[in-house]
Structure formats: structure tokens, C-alpha cells
C-alpha positions in Angstrom: 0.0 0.0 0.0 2.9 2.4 0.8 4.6 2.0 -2.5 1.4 2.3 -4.2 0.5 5.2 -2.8 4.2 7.3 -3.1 4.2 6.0 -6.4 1.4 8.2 -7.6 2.8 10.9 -5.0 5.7 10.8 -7.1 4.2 10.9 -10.6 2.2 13.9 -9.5 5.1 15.8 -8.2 6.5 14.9 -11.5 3.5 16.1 -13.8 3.2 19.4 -11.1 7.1 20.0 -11.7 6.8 19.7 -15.4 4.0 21.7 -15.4 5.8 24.6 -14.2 8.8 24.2 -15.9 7.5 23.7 -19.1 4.6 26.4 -19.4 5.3 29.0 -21.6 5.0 32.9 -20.3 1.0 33.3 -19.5 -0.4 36.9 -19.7 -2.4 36.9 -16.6 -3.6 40.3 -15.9 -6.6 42.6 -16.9 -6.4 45.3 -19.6 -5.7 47.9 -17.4 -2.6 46.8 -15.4 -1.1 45.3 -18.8 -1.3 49.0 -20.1 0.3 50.5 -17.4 2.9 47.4 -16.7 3.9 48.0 -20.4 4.4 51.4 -20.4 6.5 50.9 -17.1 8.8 49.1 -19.1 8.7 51.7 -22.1 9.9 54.6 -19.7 12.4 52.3 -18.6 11.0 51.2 -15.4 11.1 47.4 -13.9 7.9 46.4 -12.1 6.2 45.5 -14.9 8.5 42.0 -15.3 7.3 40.6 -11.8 3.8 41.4 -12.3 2.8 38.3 -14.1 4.7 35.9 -12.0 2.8 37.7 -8.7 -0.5 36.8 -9.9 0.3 33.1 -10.7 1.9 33.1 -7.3 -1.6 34.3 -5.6 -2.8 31.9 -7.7 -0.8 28.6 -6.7 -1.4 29.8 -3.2 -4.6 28.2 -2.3 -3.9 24.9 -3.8 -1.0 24.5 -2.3 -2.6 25.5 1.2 -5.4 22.6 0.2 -2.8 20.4 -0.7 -0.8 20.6 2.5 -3.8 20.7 4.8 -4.8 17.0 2.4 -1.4 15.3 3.2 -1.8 16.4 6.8 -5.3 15.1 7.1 -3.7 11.5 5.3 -1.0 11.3 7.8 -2.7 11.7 10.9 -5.6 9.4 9.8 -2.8 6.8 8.2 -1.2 6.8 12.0 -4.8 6.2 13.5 -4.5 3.1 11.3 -1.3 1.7 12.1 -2.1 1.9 15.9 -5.0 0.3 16.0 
């Protein structure tokens, strides 16, 4: 059961880190902040680079707090198991 079970743990992490890695650069904001991000960087300014990669941060941030609050939930319930 244990090798079952971090063999799929270990296929997702692969897919997730692929995912990542792979993706190519996403244009994740409204109208509005892409006009003023890109003309930022027309007057020579830098925070319009980080913008995109701030949003898919807030983005990853609730399904990573799912995640972890998942593989806590397994662990203590896979302990229950092993003691009884």
C-alpha cells in the first residue's frame, strides 16, 4: 500500500514540476494593469517584469494550502490506522 501510494505521489510531483517548468509565459492580468505594466517598461522602469509571475503566485497559493492541509489530514488518519 505504501509504495502504491508514493508512487502516484511521485508521478504527480513529476506532472506538477513539469507543469511549471514547461509552461510557456501566460499573460495573466486585466487590460488595465497590462497597459500601465507595459508602459513601465517603455519609460524604462522594472515592475512590470514581476507582475505576471505575482499573480500566478496568488494563484498557486490556495492549492498548495489545500494540498498541505490533504497530506496532513492522510497522515494523521494513516497513523490512527497503524495503531490500532
Amino acid at each position: 500500500m505504501k509504495h502504491r501510494i508514493t508512487k502516484w505521489l511521485s508521478i504527480l510531483a513529476l506532472a506538477f514540476a513539469l507543469s511549471v517548468t514547461t509552461t510557456p509565459e501566460v499573460q495573466a492580468q486585466c487590460p488595465m494593469c497590462r497597459m500601465s505594466a507595459e508602459s513601465n517598461l517603455q519609460n524604462g522602469g522594472v515592475d512590470g517584469r514581476g507582475l505576471n509571475n505575482g499573480i500566478l503566485y496568488m494563484l498557486a497559493t490556495p492549492y498548495l494550502l489545500v494540498g498541505l492541509i490533504g497530506f496532513i489530514w492522510w497522515r494523521n488518519r494513516r497513523k490512527e490506522e497503524d495503531g490500532e
